[in-house]
DODRENDREN-698286 format. One line per 3 residues: number of its first residue (from 1); for each residue x, y, z of N, C-alpha, C. Coordinates in steps of 0.2 Angstrom, whole numbers, plus 5000, padded with zeros to 4 digits. Layout:
BEGIN
NUM) X Y Z X Y Z X Y Z ~ ...
***
This chain:
BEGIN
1) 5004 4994 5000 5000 5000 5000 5004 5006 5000 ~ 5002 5010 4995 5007 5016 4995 5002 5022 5001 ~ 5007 5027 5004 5002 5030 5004 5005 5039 5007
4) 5004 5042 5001 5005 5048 4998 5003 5053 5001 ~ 5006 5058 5003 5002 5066 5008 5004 5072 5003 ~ 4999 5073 5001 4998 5080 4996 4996 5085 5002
7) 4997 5093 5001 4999 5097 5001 4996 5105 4999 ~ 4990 5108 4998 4990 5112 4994 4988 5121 4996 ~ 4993 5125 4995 4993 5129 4998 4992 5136 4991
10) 4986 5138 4992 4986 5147 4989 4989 5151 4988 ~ 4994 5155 4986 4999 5161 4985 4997 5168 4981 ~ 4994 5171 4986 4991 5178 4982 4996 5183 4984
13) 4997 5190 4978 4999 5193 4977 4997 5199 4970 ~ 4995 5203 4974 4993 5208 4970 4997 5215 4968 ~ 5002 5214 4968 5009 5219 4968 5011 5218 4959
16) 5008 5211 4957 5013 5211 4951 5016 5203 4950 ~ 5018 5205 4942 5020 5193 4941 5026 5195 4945 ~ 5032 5199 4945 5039 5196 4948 5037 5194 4955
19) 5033 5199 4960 5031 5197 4966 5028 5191 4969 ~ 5023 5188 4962 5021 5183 4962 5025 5179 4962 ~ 5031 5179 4957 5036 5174 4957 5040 5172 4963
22) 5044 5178 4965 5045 5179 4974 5040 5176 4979 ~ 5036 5178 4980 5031 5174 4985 5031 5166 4983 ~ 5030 5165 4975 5031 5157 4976 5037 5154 4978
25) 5042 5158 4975 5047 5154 4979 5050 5154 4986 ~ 5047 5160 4988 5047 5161 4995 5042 5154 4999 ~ 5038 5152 4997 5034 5149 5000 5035 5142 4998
28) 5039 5140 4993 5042 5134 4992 5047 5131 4998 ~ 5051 5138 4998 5057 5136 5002 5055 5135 5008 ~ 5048 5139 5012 5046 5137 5018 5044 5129 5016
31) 5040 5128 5014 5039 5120 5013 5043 5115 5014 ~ 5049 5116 5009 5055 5113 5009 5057 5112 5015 ~ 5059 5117 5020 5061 5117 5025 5056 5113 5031
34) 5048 5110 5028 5047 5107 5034 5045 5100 5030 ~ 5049 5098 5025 5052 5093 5023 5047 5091 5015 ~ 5043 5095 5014 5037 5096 5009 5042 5098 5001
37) 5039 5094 4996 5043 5095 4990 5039 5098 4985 ~ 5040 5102 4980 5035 5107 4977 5032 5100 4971 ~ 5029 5100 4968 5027 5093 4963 5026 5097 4958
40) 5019 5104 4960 5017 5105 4953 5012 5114 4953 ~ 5011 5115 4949 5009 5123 4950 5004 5125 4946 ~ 4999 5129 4948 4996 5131 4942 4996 5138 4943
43) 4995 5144 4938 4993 5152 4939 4986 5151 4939 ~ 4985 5159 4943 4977 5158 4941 4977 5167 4940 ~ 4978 5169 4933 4977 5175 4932 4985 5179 4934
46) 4984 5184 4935 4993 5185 4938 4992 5186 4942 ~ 4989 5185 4947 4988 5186 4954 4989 5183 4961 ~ 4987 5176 4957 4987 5168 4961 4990 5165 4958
49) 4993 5158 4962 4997 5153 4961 4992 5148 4966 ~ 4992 5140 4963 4991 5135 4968 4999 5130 4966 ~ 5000 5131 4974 5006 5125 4974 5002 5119 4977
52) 5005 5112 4974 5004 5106 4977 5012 5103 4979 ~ 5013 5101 4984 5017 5097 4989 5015 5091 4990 ~ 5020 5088 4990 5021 5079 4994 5024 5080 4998
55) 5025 5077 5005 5030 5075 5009 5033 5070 5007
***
């Protein structure tokens, strides 16, 4: 039995795409640090970001 722990967290920012890109990677490197690995991303307009995580 496999059994997998997803993750998903919202990243809103309304400054702008570079700040969005900042915030995402700001908010990857927190996860990483609580052992959480980034998988996969969608945009949602240039405002938002949905990260999904594994442990």
């Amino acid at each position: 039995m496999i059994n997998l722990v997803y993750k998903s967290v919202v990243v809103e920012c309304s400054t702008g795409v570079e700040d969005l890109a900042k915030a995402i990677e700001k908010q990857a490197g927190e996860m990483l640090n609580k052992g959480y690995k980034l998988v996969t991303m969608s945009t949602i307009g240039a405002d938002k970001a949905i990260l999904v995580f594994k442990i």
